[in-house]
C-alpha positions in Angstrom: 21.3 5.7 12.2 18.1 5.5 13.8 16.2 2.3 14.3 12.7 1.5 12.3 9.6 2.3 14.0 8.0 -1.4 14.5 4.2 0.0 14.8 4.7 2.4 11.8 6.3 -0.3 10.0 3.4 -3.1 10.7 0.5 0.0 9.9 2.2 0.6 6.8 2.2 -2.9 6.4 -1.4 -3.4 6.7 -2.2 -0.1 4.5 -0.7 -2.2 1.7 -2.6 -5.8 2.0 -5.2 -3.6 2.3 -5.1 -1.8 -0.4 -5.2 -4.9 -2.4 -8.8 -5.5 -1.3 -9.6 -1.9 -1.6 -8.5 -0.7 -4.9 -9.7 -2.5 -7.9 -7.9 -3.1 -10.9 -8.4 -3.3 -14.0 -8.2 -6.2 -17.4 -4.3 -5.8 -19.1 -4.6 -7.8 -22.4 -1.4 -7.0 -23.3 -0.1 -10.8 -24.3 -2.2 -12.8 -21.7 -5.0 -11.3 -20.0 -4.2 -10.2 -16.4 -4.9 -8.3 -13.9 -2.5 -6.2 -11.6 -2.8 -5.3 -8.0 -1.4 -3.1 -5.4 -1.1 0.3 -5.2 1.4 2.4 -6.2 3.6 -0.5 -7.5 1.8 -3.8 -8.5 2.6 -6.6 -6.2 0.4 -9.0 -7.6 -0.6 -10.2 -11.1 -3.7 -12.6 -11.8 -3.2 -13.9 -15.3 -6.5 -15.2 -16.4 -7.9 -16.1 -20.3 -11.5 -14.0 -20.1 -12.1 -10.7 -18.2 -14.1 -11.4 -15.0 -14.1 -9.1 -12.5 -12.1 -6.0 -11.0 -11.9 -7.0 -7.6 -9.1 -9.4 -6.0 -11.4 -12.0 -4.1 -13.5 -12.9 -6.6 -10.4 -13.3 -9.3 -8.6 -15.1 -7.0 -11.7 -17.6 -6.1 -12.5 -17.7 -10.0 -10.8 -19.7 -12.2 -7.3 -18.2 -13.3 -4.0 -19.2 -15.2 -2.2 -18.1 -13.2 -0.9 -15.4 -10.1 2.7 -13.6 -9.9 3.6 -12.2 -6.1 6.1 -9.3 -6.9 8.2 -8.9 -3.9 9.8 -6.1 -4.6 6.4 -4.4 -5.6 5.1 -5.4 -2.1 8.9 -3.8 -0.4 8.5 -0.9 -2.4 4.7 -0.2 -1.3 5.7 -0.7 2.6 8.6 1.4 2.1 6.5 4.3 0.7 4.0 4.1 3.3 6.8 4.0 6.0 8.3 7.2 4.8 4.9 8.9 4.2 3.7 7.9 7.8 7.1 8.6 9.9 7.2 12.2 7.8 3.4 12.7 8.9 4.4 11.8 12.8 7.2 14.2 12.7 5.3 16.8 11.3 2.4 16.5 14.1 4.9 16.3 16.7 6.8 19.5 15.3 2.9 21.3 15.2 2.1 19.8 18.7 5.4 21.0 20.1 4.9 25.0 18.3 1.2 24.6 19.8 2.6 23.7 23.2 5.3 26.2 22.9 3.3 29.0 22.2 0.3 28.3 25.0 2.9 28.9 27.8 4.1 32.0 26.6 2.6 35.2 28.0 -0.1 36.8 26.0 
């Protein structure tokens, strides 16, 4: 089994705290009104009584009900972006290797 790739795994990491600044989200009234970030899988919930705003700073520093940390919404987030960023290393290495390969060979 091969070990985990510590940089890929603290990039993808990062990709996913980030995208919590990055992507907005938007109002859920379904029961209380929330909102959900993280992308693809929600990782955290802001439960709040009126609609303020989309982004996750200004909810957070506004006055809420309420926030939910998902754990496994966070795991499944890094996990995605491990696999998609350890497929896209292989896959340049593979191209860097043909590209390599075919500049030594005679023309």
């Amino acid at each position: 089994m091969k070990s985990l790739d510590v940089r890929i795994l603290a990039l993808s990491s990062a990709i996913t705290l980030l995208l919590i600044f990055i992507v907005p989200s938007s109002y859920l009234t379904e029961g209380k009104g929330s909102y959900e970030f993280g992308f693809l899988f929600p990782m955290l919930t802001i439960y709040q009584e009126t609609a303020t705003s989309h982004w996750f700073l200004i909810n957070v520093f506004s006055e809420h009900d309420g926030i939910l940390v998902s754990i496994p919404g966070a795991i499944a987030n890094i996990v995605l972006f491990y696999l998609l960023l350890q497929f896209s290393k292989k896959r340049i290495a593979r191209k860097n290797a043909q590209r390599k390969h075919d500049s030594a060979l005679p023309h």
